[in-house]
LUMFISE-505547 format. One record per residue (C-alpha): x, y, z; residue in one letter. Coordinates in pm, 1 decimal, m for minus. Layout:
BEGIN
<node <X, Y, Z>, "A">
...
This chain:
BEGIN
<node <544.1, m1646.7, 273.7>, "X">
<node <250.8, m1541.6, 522.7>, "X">
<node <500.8, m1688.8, 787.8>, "X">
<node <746.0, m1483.0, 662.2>, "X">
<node <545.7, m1132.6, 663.9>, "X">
<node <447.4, m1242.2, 1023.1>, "X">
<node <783.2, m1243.4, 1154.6>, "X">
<node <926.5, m946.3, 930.9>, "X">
<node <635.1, m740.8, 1130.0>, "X">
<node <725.3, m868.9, 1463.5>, "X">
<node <1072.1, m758.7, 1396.3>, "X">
<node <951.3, m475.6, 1329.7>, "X">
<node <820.5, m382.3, 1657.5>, "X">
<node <476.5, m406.6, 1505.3>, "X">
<node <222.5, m378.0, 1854.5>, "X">
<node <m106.1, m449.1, 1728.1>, "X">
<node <m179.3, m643.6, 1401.8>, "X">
<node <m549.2, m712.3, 1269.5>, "X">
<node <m707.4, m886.4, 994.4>, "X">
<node <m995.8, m1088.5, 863.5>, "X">
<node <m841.8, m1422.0, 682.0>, "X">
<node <m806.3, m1709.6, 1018.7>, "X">
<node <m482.7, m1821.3, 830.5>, "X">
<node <m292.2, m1524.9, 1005.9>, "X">
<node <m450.3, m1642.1, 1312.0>, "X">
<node <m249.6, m1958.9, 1332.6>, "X">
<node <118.3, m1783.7, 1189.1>, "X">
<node <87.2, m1545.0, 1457.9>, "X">
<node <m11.2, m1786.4, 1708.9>, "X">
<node <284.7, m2029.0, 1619.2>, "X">
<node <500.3, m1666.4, 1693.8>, "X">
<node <412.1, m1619.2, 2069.8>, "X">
<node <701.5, m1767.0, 2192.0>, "X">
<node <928.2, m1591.7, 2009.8>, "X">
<node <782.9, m1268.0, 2048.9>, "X">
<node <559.5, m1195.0, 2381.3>, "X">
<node <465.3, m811.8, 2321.7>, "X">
<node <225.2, m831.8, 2058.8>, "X">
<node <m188.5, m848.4, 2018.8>, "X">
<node <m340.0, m972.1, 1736.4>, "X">
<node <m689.1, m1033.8, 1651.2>, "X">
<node <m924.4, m1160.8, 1379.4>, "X">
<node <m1148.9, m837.5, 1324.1>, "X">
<node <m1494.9, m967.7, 1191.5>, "X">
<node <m1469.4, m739.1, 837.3>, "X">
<node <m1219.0, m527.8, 708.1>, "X">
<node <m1357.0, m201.8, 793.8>, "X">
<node <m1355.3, m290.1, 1194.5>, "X">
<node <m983.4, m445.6, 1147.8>, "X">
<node <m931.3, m92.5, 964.8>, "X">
<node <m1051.5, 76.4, 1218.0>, "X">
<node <m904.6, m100.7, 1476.0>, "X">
<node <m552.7, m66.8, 1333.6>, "X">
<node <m641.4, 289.3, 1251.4>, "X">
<node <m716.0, 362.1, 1629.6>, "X">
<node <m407.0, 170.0, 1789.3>, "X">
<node <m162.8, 400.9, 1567.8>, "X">
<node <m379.0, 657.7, 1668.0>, "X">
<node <m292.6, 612.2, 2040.3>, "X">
<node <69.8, 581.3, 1944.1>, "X">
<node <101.8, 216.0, 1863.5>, "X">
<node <303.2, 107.3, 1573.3>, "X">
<node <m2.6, m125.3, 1380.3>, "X">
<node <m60.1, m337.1, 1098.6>, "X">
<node <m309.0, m452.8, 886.4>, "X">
<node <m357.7, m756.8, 690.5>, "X">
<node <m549.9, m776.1, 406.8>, "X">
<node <m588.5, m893.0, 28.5>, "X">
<node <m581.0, m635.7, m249.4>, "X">
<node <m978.8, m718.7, m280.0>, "X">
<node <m1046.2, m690.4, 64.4>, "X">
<node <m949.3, m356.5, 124.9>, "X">
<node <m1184.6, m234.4, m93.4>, "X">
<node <m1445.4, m343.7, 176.1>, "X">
<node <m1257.3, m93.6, 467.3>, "X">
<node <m1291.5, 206.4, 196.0>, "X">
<node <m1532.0, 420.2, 468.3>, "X">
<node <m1211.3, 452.8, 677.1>, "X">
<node <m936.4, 428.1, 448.0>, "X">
<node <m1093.0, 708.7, 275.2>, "X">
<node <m1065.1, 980.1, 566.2>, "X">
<node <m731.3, 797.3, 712.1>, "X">
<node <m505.3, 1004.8, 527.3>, "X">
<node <m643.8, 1340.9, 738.1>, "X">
<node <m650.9, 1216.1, 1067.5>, "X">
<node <m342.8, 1087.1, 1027.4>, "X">
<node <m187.5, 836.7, 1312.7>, "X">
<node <66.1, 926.1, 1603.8>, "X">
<node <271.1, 592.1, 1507.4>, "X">
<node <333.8, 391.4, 1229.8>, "X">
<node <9.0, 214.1, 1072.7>, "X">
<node <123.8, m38.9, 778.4>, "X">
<node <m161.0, m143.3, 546.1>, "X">
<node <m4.7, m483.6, 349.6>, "X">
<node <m267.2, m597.8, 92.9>, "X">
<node <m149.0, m927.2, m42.1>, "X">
<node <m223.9, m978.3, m419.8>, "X">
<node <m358.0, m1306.6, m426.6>, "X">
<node <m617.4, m1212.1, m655.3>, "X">
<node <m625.1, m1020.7, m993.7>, "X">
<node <m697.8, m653.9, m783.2>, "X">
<node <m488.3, m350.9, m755.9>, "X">
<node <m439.1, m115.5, m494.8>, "X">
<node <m294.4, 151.1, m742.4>, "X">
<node <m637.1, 316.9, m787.8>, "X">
<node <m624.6, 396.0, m413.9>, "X">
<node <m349.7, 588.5, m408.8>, "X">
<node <m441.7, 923.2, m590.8>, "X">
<node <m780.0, 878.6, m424.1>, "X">
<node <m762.8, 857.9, m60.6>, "X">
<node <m434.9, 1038.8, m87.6>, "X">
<node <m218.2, 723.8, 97.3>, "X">
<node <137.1, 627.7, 25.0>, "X">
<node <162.0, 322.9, m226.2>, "X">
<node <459.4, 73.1, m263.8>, "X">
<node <428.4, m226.8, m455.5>, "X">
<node <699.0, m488.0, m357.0>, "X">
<node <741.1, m792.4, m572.4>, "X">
<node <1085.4, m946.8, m486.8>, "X">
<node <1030.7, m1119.5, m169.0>, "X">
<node <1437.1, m1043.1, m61.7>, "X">
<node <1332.2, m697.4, m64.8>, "X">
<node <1021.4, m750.6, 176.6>, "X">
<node <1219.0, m642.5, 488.9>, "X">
<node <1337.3, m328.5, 321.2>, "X">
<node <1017.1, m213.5, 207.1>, "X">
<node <827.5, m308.7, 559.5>, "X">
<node <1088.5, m81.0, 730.3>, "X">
<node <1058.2, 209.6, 481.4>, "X">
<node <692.2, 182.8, 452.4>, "X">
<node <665.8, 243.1, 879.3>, "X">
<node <970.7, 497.9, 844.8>, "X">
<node <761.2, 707.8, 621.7>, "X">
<node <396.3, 642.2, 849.3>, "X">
<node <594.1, 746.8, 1176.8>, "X">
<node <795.4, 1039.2, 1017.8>, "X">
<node <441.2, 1197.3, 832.4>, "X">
<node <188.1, 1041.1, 1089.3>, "X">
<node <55.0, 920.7, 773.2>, "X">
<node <m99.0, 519.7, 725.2>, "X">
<node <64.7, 358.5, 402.9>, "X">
<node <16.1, 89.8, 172.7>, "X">
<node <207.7, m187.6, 68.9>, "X">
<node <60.1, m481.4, m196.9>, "X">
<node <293.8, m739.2, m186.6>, "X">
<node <292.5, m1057.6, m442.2>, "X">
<node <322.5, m1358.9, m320.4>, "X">
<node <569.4, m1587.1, m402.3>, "X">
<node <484.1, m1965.9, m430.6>, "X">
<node <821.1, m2111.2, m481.6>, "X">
<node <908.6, m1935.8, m104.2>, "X">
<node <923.7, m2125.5, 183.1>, "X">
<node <720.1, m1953.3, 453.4>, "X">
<node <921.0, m2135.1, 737.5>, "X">
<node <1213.6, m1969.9, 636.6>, "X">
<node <1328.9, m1760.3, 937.6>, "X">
<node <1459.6, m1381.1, 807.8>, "X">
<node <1823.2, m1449.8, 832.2>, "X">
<node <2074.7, m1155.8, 850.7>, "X">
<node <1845.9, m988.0, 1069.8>, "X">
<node <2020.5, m586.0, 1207.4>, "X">
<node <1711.9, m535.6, 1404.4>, "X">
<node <1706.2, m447.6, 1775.9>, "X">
<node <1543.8, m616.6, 1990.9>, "X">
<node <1150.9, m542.3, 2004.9>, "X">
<node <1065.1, m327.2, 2284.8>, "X">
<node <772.7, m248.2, 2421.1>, "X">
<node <553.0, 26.3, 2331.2>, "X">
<node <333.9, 193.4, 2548.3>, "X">
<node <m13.9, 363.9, 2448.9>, "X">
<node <m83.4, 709.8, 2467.6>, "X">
<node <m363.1, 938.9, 2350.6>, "X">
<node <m331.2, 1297.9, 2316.3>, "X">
<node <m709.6, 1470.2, 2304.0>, "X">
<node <m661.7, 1686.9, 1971.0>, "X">
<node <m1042.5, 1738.0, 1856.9>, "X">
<node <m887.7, 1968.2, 1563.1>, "X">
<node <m765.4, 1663.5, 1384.9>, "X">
<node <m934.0, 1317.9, 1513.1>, "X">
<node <m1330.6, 1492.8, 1477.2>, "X">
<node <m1282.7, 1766.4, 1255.9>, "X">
<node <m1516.4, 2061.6, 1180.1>, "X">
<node <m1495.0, 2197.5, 820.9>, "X">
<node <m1270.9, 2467.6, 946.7>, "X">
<node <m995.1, 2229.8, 1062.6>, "X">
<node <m1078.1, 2002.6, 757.4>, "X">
<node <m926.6, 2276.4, 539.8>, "X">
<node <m635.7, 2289.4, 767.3>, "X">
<node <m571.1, 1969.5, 718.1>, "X">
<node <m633.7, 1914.8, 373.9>, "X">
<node <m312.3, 2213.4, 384.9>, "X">
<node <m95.9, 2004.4, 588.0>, "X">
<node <m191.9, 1708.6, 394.3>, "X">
<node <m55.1, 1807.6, 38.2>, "X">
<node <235.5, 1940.5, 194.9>, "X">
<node <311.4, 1582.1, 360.4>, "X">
<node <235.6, 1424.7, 8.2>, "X">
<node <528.9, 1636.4, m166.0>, "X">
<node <787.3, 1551.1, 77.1>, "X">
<node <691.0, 1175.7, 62.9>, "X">
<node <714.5, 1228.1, m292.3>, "X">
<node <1061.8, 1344.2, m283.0>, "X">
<node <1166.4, 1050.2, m12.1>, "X">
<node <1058.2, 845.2, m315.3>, "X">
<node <1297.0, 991.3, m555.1>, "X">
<node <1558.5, 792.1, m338.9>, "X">
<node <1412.3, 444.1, m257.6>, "X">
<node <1571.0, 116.4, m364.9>, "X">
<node <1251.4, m47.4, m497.9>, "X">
<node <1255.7, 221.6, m766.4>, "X">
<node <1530.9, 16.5, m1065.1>, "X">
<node <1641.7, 230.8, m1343.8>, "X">
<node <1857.0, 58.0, m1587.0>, "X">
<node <2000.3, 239.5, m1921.6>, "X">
<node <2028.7, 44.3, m2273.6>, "X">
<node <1865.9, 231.3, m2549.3>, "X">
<node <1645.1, 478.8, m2630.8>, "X">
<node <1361.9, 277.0, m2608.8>, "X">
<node <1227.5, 274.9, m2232.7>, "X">
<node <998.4, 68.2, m2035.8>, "X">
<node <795.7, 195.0, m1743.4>, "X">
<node <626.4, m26.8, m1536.0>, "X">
<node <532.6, m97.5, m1173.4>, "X">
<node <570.9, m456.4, m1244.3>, "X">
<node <840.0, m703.8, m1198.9>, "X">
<node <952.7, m824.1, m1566.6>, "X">
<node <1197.5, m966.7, m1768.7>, "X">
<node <1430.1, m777.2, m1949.8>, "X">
<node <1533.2, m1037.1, m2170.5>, "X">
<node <1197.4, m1070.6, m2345.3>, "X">
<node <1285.6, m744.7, m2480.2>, "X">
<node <1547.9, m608.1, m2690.0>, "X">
<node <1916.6, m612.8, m2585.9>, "X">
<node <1920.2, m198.8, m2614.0>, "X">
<node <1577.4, m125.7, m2436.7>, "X">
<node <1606.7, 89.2, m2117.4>, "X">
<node <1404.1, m53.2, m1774.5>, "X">
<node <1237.6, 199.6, m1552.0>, "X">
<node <1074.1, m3.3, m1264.4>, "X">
<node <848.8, 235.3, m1027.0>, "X">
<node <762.9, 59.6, m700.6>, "X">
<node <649.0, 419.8, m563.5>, "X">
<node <284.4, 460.7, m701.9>, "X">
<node <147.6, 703.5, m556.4>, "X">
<node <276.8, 978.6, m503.8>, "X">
<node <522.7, 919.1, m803.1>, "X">
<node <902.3, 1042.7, m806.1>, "X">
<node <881.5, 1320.6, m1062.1>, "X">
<node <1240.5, 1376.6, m1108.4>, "X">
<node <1304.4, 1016.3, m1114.0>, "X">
<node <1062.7, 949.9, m1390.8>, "X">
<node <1114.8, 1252.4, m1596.0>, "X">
<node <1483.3, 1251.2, m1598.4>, "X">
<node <1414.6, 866.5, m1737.2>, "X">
<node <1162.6, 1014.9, m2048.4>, "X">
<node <1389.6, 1266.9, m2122.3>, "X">
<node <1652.4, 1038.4, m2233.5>, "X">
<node <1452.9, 824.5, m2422.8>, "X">
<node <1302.9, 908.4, m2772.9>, "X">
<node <1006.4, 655.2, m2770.2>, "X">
<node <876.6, 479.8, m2401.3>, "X">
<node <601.4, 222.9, m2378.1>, "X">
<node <436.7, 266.2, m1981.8>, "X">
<node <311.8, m97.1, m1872.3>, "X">
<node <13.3, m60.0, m1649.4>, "X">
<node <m291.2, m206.5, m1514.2>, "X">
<node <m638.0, m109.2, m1565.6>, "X">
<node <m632.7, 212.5, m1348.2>, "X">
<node <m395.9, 457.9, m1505.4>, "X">
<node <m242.2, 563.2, m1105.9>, "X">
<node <123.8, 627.9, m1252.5>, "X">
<node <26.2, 778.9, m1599.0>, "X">
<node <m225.2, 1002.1, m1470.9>, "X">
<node <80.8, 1187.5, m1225.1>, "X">
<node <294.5, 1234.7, m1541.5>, "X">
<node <294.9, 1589.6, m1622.5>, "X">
<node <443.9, 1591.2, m1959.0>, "X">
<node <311.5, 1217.3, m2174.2>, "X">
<node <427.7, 1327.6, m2551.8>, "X">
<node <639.3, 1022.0, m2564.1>, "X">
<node <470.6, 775.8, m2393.6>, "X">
<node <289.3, 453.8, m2554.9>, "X">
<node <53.7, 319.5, m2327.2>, "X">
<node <m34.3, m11.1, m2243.5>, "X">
<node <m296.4, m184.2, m2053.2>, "X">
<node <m279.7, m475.9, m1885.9>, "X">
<node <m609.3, m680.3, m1923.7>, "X">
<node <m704.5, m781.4, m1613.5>, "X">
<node <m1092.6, m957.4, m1539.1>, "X">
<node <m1356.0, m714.2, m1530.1>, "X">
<node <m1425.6, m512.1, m1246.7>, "X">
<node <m1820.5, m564.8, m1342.0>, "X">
<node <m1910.1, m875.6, m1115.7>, "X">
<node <m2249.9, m1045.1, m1202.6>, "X">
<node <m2309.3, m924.5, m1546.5>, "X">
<node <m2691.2, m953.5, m1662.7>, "X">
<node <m2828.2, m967.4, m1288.5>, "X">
<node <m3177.8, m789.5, m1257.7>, "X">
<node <m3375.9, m700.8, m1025.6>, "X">
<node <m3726.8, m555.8, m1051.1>, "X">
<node <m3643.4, m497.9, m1410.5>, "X">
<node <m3320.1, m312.4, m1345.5>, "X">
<node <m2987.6, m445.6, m1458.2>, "X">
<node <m2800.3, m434.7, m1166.2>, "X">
<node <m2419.1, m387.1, m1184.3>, "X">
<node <m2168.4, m479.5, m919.6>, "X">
<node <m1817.2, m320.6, m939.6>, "X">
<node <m1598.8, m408.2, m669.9>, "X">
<node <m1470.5, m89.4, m627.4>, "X">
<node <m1778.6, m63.8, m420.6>, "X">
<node <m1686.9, m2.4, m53.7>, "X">
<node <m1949.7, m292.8, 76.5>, "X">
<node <m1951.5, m360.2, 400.9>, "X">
<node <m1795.8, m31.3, 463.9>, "X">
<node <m2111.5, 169.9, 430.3>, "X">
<node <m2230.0, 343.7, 744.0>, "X">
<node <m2263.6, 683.0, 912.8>, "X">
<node <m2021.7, 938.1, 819.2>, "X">
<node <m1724.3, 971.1, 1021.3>, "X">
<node <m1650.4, 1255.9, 1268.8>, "X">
């Protein structure tokens, strides 16, 4: 599959990609022939290959990064004042859930589009849309994908409407209002930013990756991929690959024709907590391992605690 997301990337016109795992190195490597324009490098943490990626979109270069949904968490520095500065071209964060993490919780706090896509046929879809939305609201966004192991990550994408992947050119335009911003302009952005987020949220209402599917009036919602038949024959489906910010129409219309609905999520409540109106909704939480790493450590007769929400590596001076 990492094959796979190489390609779909190149395809993509994607300039500049960065990341931190050396197994990229060699997919991207084995790519050269096929595709000449590109630069890729193995950053040595996330927050540099953040920041890298960050500052290639920033001088209007469509970017990528890759990472897994735990080691994003260590770029959080940058990721967290991303969403303000914005980029000049698209900037496509894919965080690859090979382990039991989230990016959901993200979402609602650094204020950056998040899709989930779980059906690998839909991967090429969801890269285009994800760097439609960045280049259209000079905004970065986030995509966790889930790997799948029965794939075969030689598999060339096949059906391909693509043009041809031209080259890009650099450019910089010197706008100290947005890339260092004083408090004043902060405010100005923070403006511009909420107004971006509501019509991302109604570009959302729209996408594919969101499923509805009508039975009963019983309804699932749930930002996972599951099956139906494990359910009753009359319960209704609502799957949301849009998590932040959430299609309100789409989800509301979906409560209001059900009389009971159960809302599948994971630890962090990112879709239930953008839910205006809840009366009807059951929640449930999927157990996942605790976020509390190292549990009974101490340390000069402190119990230290370790939550890997922590940003890590990404401590340092202030931005800006």
């Amino acid at each position: 599959m990492y094959n796979y997301l190489c390609r779909l990337l190149l395809e993509a016109k994607t300039g500049l990609i960065y990341y931190t795992t050396p197994l990229f190195s060699k997919y991207l490597e084995g790519l050269k022939s096929e595709y000449s324009f590109f630069h890729h490098e193995a950053a040595t943490d996330e927050k540099i290959a953040f920041e890298l990626g960050l500052a290639g979109a920033i001088a209007a270069k469509r970017t990528a990064c890759l990472f897994s949904t735990e080691q994003i968490y260590e770029a959080m520095d940058p990721v967290m004042t991303s969403a303000y500065t914005g980029v000049k071209k698209g900037f496509l964060i894919v965080c690859i859930k090979d382990t039991p993490h989230e990016v959901s919780f993200i979402g609602p706090f650094s204020k950056l589009p998040v899709i989930y896509s779980d059906d690998i046929d839909e991967l090429p879809q969801s890269v285009d849309f994800c760097y439609n939305i960045s280049e259209r609201y000079e905004i970065p966004v986030i995509l966790q994908i889930t790997p799948d192991e029965g794939f075969n990550g030689e598999r060339k994408h096949t059906g391909n409407t693509r043009e041809k992947p031209q080259i890009n050119h650099a450019q910089f335009i010197k706008d100290p209002g947005r890339w260092a911003a004083t408090p004043s302009f902060r405010y100005k952005l923070h403006q511009l930013l909420n107004e971006k987020i509501e019509k991302i949220r109604k570009e959302f209402e729209t996408y594919k990756g969101n499923k509805k599917e009508i039975k009963g009036k019983t309804g699932i919602i749930t930002t996972k991929h599951i099956d139906l038949d494990f359910y009753d024959e009359d319960t209704s489906l609502l799957k949301i690959s849009t998590v932040f910010p959430l299609p309100d129409k789409l989800v509301e219309g979906f409560i209001n024709e059900m009389d009971e609905v159960f809302l599948i999520e994971d630890e962090y409540p990112a879709v239930t907590l953008q839910i205006k109106e809840r009366g009807k909704i059951n929640l449930e939480i999927i157990k996942t391992p605790s976020r509390i790493q190292n549990k009974n450590e101490m340390l000069y007769g402190f119990e230290l605690i370790r939550d890997w929400f922590g940003p890590a590596s990404s401590i340092n001076m202030a931005h800006g």
